[in-house]
C-alpha positions in Angstrom: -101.3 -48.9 189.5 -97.8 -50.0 190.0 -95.4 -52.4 188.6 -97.6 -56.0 189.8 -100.4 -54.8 187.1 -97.8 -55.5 184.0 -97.5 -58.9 185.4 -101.5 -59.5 184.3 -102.1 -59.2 188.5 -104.9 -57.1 189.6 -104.8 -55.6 193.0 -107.4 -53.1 194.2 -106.3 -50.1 195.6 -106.9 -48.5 198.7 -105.7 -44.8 198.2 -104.3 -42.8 201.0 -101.9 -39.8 201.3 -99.4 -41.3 203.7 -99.7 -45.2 203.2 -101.4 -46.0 199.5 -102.2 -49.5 199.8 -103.2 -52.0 197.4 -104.9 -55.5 197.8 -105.9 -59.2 196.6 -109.8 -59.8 196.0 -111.0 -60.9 199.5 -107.9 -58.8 201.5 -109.8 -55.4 201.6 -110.1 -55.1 205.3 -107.1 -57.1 206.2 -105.8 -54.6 204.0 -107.4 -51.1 205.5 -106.6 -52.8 209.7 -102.6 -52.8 208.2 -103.0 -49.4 206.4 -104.1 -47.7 209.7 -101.1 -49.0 211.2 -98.2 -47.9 209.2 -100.0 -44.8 208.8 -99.7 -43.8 212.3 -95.7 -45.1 212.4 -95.8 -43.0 208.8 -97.2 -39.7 210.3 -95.3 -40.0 214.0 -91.9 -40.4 211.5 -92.6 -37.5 209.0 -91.9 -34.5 210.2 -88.9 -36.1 212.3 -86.9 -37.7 209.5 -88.5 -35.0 206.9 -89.9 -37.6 204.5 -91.4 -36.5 201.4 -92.4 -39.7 200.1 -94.3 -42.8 200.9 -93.8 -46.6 201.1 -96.5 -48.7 199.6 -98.5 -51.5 201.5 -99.3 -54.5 199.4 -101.4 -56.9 200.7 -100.9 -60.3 198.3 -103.4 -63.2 198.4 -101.4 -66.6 197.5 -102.1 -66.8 193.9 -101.4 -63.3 193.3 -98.3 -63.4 195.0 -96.6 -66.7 193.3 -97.2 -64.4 189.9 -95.4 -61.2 191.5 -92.8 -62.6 194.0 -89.6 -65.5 194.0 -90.1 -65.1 198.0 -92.2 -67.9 199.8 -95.5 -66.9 200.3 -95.8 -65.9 204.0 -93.3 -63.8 205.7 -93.8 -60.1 205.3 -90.5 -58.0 203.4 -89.8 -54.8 202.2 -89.3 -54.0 197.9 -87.1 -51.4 196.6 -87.4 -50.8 192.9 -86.1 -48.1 192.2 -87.6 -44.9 193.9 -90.7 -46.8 194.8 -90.4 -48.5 198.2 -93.2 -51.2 198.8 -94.0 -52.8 202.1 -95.1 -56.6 201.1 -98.0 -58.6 203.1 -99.3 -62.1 202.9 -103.5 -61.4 202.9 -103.1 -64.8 205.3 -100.4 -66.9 207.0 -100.2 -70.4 205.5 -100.1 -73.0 208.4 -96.9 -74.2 207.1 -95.2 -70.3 208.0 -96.7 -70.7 211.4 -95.3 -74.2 212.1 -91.7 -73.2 211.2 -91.9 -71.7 214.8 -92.8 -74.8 217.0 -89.2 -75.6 217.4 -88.2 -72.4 218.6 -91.2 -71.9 221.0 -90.8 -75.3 222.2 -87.3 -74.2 223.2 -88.1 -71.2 224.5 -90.5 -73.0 226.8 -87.9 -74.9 227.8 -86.0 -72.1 228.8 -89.0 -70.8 230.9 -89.9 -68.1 228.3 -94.0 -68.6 227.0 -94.7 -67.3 223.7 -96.6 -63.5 224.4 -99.4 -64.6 221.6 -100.1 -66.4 219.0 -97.1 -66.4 215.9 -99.7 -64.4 213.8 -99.1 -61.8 215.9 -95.4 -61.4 215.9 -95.3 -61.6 212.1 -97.9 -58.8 212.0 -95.4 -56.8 214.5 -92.6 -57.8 211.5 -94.9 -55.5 209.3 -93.9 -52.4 211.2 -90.1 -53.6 211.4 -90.4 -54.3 207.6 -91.9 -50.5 207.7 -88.6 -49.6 209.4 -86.4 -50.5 206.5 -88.7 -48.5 203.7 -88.5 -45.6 206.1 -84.7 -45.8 206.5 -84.6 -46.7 202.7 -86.5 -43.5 201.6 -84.8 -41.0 204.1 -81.0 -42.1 203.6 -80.3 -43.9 206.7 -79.7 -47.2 204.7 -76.1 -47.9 205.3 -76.0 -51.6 203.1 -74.6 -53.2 206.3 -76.8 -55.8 206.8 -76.4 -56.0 210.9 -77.1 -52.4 211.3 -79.9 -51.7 208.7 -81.7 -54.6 210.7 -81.0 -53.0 214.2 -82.1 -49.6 212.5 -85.7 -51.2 210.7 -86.5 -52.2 214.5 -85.1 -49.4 215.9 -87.2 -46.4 213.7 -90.3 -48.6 214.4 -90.3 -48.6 218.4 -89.2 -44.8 218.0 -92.5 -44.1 215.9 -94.3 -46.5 218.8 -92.8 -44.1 221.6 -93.4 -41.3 219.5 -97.7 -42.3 219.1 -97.8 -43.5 223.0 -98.1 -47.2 221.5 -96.5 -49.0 224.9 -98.4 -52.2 224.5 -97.7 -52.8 221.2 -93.8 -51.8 222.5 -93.7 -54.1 225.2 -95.6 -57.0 222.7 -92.4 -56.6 219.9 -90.0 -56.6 222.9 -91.8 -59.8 224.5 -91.7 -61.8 221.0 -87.8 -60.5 220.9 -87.4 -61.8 224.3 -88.4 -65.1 223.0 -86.6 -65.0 219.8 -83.5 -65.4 222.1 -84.6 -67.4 224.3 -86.0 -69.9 221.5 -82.1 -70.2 220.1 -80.3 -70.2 223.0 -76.5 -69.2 222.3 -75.4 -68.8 218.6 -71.9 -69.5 218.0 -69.8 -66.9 216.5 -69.3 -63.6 215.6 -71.7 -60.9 214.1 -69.7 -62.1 210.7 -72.1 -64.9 210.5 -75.6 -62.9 210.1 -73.4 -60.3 208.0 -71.8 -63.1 205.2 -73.8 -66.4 206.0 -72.2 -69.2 204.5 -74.6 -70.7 203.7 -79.1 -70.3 204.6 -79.2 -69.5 208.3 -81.6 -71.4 210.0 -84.6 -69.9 211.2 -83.7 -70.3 214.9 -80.5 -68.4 214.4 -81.8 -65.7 212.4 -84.6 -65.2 214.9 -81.9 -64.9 217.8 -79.8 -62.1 215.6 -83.0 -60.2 215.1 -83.6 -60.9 218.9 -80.3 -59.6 219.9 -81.0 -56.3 217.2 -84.2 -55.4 218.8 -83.4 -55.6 222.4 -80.0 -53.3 222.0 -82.3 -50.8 219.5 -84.7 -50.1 222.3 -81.5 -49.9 225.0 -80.2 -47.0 222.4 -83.4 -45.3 221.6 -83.8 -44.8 225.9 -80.7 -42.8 225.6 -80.6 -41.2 222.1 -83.8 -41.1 220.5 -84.9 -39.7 216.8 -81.6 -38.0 217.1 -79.2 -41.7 216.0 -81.1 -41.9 212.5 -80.3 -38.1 212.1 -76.8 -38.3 213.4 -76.1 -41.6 210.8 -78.0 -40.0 208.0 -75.5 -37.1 208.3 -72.7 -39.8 208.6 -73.7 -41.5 205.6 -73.7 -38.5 203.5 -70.3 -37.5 204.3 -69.2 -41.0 203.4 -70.7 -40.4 199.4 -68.0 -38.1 198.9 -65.1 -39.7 199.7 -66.3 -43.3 200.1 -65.4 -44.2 203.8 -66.0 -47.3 205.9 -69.3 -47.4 206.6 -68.4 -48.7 210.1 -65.8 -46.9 211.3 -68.4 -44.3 211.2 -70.9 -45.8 212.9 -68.8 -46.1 215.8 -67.9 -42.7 216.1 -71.4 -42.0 216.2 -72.3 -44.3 218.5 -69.1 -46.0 220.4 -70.7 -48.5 222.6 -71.1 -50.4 219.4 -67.6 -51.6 219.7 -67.8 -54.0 223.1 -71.8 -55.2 222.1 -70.4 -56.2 218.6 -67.5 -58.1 220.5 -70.2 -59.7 222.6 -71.5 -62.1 220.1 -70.4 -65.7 220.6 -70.2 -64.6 224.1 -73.8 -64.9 225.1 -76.1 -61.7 225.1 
């Protein structure tokens, strides 16, 4: 058992070669419906990005989780300790996470945009984004700027849903983007202010960044596939020996990056 059982937190496990999973009493088959999941994003990624380990699923009941994590209980996030990767779920959504979103749905309807399903939904489709960023963290395509690794979590997870033939659940994370935007309407300023926030971004705002990153992922991955990941892992590990900009480099491997990053502030 990992770290959370030093922290006098027992969480059951649910072993399995690609996606070992662990859970709160009373989580087991919340736990084992997200485990077959990832596990199909995990073995649609493997051979392509030539993984040789495996992220974690944690599936943390409220009490559990105020002894193991400083984040509020809820929202799913990814854990990097080290060489162990950990993908982190809530075993149930309080009703205070869901009601964070009436604003923005109540916007977006407004705007003529209805919300695809219920929020529960989207933040389950946030577990596969979140598996996005352990995937790019354990296969080197984790460049430590913040914009892109976002773009990139989303973007390896629709590649894995292509990949599997998964167009519904596609088109459902594309809807929920769709109204992340619409929720917001126009954000002012540049890309600078999701990079270095000044201060907590609201959750409007950070929904209409992640919005904007999701849409332009699944514009790229019609055109370039597994083969971006590959071409920015490369990049990256040229960078290591003679410590060049990270983003100079990304937009030699991928030059339309320079007019959609000039484009925020602008409207998407």
């Amino acid at each position: 058992m990992p770290a959370p059982a030093v922290r006098g937190v027992y969480l059951r496990p649910l072993p399995d070669s690609s996606i070992p999973a662990s859970y709160s009493a009373g989580a087991r088959r919340r736990a084992a419906q997200l485990q077959r999941f990832l596990k199909t994003l995990q073995t649609a990624a493997r051979p392509v990005l030539g993984l040789r380990e495996n992220p974690e699923l944690l599936v943390v009941g409220r009490s559990d989780w105020r002894h193991l994590f400083r984040y509020p209980y809820g929202p799913p996030f990814t854990r990097t300790r080290g060489a162990e990767v950990s993908i982190v779920a809530a075993a149930e959504y309080p009703p205070r996470v869901l009601h964070r979103f009436d604003g923005v749905l109540l916007q977006a309807a407004k705007a003529g945009t209805g919300a695809p399903g219920d929020v529960r939904e989207y933040l389950d489709l946030l577990l596969g984004h979140e598996w996005g960023h352990a995937v790019a963290a354990l296969s080197g395509i984790r460049t430590g700027l913040r914009w892109f690794d976002e773009l990139m979590a989303s973007y390896l997870f629709l590649a894995a849903l292509d990949e599997t033939g998964s167009d519904h659940i596609r088109e459902r994370f594309l809807a929920w983007a769709g109204l992340d935007i619409d929720g917001a309407g126009l954000v002012e300023g540049g890309l600078g202010g999701f990079e270095y926030p000044r201060h907590r971004m609201p959750l409007d705002a950070l929904l209409w960044f992640q919005g904007r990153f999701v849409t332009r992922a699944s514009e790229l991955l019609a055109r370039r596939g597994w083969e971006l990941p590959l071409a920015v892992r490369d990049g990256i590990q040229e960078l290591s020996s003679y410590r060049g900009d990270v983003t100079r480099t990304l937009l030699e491997i991928e030059p339309s990056f320079r007019p959609w990053v000039a484009s925020f502030g602008k409207g998407p």
